[in-house]
C-alpha positions in Angstrom: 76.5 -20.9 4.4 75.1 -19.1 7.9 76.1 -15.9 8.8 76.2 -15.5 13.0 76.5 -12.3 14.3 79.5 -11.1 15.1 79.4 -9.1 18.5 81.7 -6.6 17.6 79.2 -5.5 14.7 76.1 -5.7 16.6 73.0 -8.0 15.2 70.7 -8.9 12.8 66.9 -7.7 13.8 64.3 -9.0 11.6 60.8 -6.9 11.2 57.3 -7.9 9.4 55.5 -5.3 7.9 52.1 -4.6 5.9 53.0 -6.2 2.7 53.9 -3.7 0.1 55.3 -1.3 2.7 58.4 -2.6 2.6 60.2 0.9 1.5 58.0 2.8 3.9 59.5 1.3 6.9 63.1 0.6 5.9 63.2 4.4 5.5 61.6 5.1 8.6 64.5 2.8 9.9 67.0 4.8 8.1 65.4 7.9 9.9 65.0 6.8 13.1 67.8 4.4 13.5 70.5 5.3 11.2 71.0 1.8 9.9 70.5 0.5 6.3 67.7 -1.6 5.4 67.9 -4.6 3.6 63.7 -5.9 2.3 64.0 -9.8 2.2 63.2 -11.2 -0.7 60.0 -13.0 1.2 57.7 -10.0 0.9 56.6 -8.3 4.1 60.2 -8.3 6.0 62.7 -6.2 6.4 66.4 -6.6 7.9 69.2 -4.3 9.5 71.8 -4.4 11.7 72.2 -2.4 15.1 74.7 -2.3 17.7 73.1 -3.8 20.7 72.3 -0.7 22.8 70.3 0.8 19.9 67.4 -2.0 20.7 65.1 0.8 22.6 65.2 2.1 19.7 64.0 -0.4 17.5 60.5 -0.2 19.8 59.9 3.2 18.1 59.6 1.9 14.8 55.7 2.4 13.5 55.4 0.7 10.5 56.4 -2.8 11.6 54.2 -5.6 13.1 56.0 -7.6 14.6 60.5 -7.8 15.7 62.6 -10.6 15.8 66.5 -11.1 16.5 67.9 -13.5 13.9 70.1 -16.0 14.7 71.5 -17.2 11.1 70.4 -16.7 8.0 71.1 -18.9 5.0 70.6 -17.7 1.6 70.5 -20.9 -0.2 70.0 -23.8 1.8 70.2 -26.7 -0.3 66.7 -28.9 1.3 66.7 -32.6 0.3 64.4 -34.1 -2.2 62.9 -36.1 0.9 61.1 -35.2 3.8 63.1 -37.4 6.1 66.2 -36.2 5.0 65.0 -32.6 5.2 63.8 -32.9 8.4 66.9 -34.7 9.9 69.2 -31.8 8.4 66.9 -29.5 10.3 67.0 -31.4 13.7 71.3 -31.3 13.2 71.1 -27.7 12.6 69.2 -26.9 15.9 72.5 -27.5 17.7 75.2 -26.1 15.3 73.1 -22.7 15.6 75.1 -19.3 17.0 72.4 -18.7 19.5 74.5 -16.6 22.0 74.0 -12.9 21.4 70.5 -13.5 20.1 69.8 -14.7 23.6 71.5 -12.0 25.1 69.3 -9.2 22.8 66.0 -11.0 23.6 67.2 -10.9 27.6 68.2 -7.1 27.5 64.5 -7.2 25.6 62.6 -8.7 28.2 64.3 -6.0 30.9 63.6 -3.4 28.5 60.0 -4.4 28.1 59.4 -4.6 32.0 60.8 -1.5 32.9 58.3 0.2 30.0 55.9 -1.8 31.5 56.2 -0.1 34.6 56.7 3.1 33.2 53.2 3.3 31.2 51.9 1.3 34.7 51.0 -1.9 32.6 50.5 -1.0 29.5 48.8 -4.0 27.5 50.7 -3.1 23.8 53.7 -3.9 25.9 52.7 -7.5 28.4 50.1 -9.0 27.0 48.8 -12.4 27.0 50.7 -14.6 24.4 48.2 -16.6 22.5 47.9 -14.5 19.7 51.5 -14.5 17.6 50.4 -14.9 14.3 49.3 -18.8 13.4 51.0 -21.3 12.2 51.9 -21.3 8.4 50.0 -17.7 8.7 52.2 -14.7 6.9 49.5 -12.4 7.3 46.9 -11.8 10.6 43.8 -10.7 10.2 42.4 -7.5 11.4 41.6 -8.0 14.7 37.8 -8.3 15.8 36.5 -6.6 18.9 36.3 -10.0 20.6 39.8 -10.5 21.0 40.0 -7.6 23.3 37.8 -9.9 25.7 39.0 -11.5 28.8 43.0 -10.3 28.6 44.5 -10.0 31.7 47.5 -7.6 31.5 50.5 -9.1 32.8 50.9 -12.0 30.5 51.1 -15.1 33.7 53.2 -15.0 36.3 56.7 -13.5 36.8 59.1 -11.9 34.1 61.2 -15.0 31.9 64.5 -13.5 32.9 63.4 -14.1 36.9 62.0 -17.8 35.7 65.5 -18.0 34.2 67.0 -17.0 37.9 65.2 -19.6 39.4 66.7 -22.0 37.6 63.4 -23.6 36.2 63.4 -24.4 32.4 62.4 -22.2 30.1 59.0 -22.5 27.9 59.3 -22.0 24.3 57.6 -22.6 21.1 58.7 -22.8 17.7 56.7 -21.1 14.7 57.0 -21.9 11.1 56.3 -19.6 8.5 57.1 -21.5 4.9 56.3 -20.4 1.6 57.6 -21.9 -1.4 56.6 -25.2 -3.9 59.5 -27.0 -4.2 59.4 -28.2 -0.3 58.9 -31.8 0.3 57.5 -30.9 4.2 55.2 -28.7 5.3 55.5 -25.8 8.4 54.0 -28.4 10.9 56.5 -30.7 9.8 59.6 -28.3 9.9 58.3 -27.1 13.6 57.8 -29.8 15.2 61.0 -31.7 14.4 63.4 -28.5 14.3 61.2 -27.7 17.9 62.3 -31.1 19.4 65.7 -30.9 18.6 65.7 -27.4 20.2 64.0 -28.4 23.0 67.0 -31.3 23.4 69.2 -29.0 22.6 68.5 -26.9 25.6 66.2 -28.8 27.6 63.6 -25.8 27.8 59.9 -27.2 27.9 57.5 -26.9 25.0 54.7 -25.0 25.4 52.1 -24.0 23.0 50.5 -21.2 24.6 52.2 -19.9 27.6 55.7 -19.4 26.0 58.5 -17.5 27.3 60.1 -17.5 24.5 59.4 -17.8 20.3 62.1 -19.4 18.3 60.4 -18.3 14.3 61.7 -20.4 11.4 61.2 -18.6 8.5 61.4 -20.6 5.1 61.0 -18.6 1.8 62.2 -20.6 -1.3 65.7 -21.6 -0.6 66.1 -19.3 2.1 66.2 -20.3 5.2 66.0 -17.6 8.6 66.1 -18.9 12.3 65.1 -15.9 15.1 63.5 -15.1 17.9 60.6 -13.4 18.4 61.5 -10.3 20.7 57.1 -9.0 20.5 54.7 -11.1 21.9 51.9 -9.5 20.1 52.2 -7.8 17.1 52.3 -4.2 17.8 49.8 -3.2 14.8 47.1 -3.1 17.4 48.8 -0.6 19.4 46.6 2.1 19.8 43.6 0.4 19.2 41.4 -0.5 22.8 37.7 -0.1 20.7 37.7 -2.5 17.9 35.1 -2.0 15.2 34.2 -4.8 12.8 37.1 -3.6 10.8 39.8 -2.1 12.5 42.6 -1.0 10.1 46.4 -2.6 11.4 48.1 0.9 13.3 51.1 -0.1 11.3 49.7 0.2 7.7 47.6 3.6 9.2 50.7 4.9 9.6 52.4 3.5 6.5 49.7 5.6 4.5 50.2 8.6 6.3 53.9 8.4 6.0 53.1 8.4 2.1 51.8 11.3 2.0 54.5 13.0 4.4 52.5 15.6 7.1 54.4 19.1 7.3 54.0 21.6 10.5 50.4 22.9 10.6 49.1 20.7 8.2 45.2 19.6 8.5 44.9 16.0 8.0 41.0 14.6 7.3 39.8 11.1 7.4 36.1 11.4 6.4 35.2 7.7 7.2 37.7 7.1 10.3 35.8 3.8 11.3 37.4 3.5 15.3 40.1 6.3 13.9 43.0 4.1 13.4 44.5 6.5 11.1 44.2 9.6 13.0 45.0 8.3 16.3 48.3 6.8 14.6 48.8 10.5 13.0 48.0 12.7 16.1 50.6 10.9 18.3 53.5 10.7 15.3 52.9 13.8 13.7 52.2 16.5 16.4 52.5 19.5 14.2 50.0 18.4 12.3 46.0 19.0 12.7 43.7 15.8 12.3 39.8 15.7 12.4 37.9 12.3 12.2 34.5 12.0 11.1 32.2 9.3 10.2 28.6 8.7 9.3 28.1 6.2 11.9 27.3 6.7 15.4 29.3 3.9 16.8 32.3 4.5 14.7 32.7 8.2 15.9 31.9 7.0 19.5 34.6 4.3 19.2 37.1 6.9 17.7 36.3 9.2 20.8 36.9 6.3 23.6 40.3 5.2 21.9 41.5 9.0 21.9 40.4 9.2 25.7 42.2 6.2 26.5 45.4 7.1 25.1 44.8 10.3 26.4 44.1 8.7 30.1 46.9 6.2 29.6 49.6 9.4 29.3 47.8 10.8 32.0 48.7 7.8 34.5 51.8 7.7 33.4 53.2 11.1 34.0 53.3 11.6 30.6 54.6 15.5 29.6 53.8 14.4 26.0 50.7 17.0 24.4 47.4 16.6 24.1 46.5 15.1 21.0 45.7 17.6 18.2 43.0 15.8 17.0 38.9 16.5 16.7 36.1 14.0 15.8 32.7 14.6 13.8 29.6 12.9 13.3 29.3 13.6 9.1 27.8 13.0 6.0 30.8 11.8 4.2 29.5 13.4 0.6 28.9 16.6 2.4 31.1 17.6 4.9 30.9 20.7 6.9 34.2 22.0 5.5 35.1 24.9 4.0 36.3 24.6 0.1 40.1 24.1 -0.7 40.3 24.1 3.5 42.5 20.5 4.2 46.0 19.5 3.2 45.7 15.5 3.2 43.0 13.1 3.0 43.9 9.8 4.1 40.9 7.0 4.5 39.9 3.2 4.6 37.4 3.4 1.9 34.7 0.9 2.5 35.9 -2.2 0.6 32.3 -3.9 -0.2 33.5 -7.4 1.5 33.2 -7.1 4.8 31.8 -3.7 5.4 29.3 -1.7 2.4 28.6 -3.4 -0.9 29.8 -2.9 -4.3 26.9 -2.3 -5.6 26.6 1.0 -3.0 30.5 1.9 -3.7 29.2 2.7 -7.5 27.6 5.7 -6.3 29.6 6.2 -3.2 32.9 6.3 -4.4 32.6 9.1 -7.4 30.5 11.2 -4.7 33.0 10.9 -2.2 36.2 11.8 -4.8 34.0 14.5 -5.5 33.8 16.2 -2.0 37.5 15.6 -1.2 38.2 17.2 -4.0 36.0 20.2 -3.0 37.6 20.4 0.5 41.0 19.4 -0.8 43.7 22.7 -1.5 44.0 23.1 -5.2 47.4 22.2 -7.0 49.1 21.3 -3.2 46.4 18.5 -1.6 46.8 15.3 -1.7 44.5 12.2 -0.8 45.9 8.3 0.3 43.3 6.0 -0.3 42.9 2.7 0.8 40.5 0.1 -1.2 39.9 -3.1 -2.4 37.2 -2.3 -4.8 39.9 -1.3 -7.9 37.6 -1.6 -10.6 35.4 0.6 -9.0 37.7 3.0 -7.7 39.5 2.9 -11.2 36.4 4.0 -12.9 35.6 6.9 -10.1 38.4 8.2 -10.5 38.3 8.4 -14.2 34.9 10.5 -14.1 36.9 13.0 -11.7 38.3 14.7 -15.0 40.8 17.1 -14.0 40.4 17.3 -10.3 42.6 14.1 -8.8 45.7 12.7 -10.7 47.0 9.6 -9.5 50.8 9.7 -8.7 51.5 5.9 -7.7 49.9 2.5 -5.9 50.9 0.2 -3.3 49.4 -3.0 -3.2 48.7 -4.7 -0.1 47.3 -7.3 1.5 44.8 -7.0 4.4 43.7 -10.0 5.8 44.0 -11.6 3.1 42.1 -9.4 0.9 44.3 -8.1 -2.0 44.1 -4.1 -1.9 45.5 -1.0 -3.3 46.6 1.9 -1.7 46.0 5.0 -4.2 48.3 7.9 -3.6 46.2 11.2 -5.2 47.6 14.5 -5.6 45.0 17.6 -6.1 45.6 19.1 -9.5 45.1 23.2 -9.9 41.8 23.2 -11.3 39.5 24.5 -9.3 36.4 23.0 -7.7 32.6 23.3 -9.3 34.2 24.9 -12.4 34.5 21.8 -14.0 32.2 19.6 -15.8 31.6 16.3 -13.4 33.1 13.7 -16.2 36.1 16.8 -17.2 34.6 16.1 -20.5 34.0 19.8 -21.3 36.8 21.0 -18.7 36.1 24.6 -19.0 37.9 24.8 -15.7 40.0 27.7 -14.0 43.4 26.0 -13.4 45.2 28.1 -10.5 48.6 28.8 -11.6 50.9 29.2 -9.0 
């Protein structure tokens, strides 16, 4: 059966996050919002339950993409062997739906979006255009490309929904299928379209495609079966982000990997190939105790890292921000020779280049050992730790294995990134100490610091 909110106990919000992160951000939700987690069995979404005036809240969350209010959830819906009958059962449910409170939250949303709106004077992670929710039938967006950043304007069209509301005209909606599943007799086009007229019926709001007020998701996952609405426009993994490089990493699964490796006061935090510094910028602002240098080999990269910390930095600025600078500095390097002293950072957290879209495979062969190498030099014996991200596993796997003593591996996440299937390698720095050891830990006759 469907479970509708009950006021008294608050309501149902509905996150999507990097797939594989799952934990990760329902402990950050534990942390942050004192509510219990629940990871749906579709993989990248998490539930919990809030009282309403805990929603501001819920915008502090880092590790998710994109929110949503649910409206019911149904366990096991029982779909029809035909596609008619399916279809029919999902037109009827349109209007036997709870959708009160989750109206009201995505209201008190809107007015809680506008007044940080004005607050930040306009900033565009908060009223954006809203062409860009992730596709159709999509459970993953790609990284975004520096293109998209072209020709946004900032307020998103015209007035606020809740003063459309006011003036009485209908509302413009859209409806957004995400199904996944093989026993399914229909396919998401199917399911939207004919749940979306019944909606529209239902409430006689206007359909709109691209200038939407409002998202109503349907999310099909086997025999589960999850009606919300969306309560971002745009998924908040580009937050940060206003110079995109040819593969920006999401903000959300930057700080997904940092949260691994849990940043303590004073720290120094290294990404030694920071692309547009995704990772650090994510770090700087989260962790403030922390210390975080970015360097890259590649001029544009390290100028792109630069611009985004000036704009965040600006954006703060203009917005009477008392928040502190960012404890952050950026280097032009050669990533298997850094200029830092041995045994001299904490963490090492990095994209590694994967060999799809940005290196080769065949360079990674020489790269990646080198590179393990030198973090391993800079690295603190027996307390460092490194959190790599790659999708070159075979090649990572065998890097690793040459390290000998100086890296053990203490677990992997797996995750998808646009649609390439990676790993994220959690590494802690074992006690032996650097350039004492043979290169292959063969003949370890290495010094192991005992602490």
């Amino acid at each position: 059966g469907g479970v509708g909110p009950d006021p008294g106990a608050g309501v149902t919000i509905g996150a999507t996050v990097p797939t594989g992160f799952e934990p990760t951000a329902a402990e950050e939700v534990g942390e942050k919002i004192g509510a219990e987690a629940r990871i749906g069995k579709d993989r990248g979404r998490i539930y919990f339950r809030i009282g309403a005036d805990k929603l501001p809240l819920v915008h502090r969350l880092r590790s998710v993409d994109n929110l949503f209010v649910v409206v019911a959830e149904y366990n096991n819906y029982q779909f029809k062997e035909s596609k008619e009958e399916t279809l029919l059962d999902l037109q009827k449910l349109a209007s036997q739906l709870p959708w009160t409170i989750a109206l009201e939250v995505w209201k008190m949303n809107n007015a809680l979006k506008k007044k940080r709106g004005r607050r930040r004077g306009g900033n565009s992670s908060v009223l954006t255009p809203k062409g860009d929710v992730s596709k159709e039938g999509d459970t993953e967006a790609d990284s975004p490309r520096p293109e998209d950043e072209e020709g946004r304007d900032e307020d998103g069209g015209g007035c606020a929904p809740a003063e459309r509301d006011a003036a009485d005209k209908p509302l413009k909606f859209r409806v957004t299928c995400n199904r996944a599943g093989d026993k399914h007799s229909f396919t998401s086009n199917d399911a939207a379209r004919d749940f979306g007229g019944a909606v529209q019926e239902f409430f006689q709001w206007k359909a709109d495609m691209t200038k939407f007020d409002i998202e109503v998701l349907l999310n099909i996952h086997n025999q589960e079966l999850v009606v919300g609405i969306a309560l971002t426009e745009e998924s908040l993994h580009r937050r940060n982000i206003t110079h995109f490089g040819p593969t920006t990493l999401r903000s959300t699964l930057a700080y997904g990997m940092l949260r691994l490796c849990r940043p303590q006061i004073s720290d120094v935090i290294v990404d030694p190939m920071c692309g547009t510094g995704a990772i650090p910028v994510e770090g700087a602002i989260e962790w403030q105790q922390s210390f975080f240098i970015a360097g890259d080999n590649n001029d544009m990269a390290v100028n792109r890292t630069v611009n985004n910390t000036n704009h965040i930095l600006k954006r703060r600025q203009e917005g009477g921000s008392s928040a502190p600078g960012l404890r952050m500095d950026t280097a032009r390097w050669d990533l298997c020779r850094l200029p830092l002293r041995a045994s001299s950072v904490d963490i090492i957290v990095t994209d590694m280049p994967f060999g799809k879209r940005m290196g080769s495979r065949k360079k990674n062969w020489d790269l990646y050992p080198s590179c393990l190498r030198e973090m391993a030099r800079v690295c603190r014996p027996a307390t460092g730790k490194a959190v790599l991200l790659t999708q070159d596993k075979k090649c990572f796997a065998k890097a690793l294995s040459r390290m000998g003593g100086l890296w053990r591996r203490s677990h992997t996440v797996w995750v998808n990134v646009g649609g390439l299937h990676a790993a994220v390698y959690v590494l802690k720095r074992t006690g032996w100490v650097y350039g004492a050891a043979a290169e292959d830990g063969a003949e370890a006759q290495s010094i192991l610091i005992i602490h």
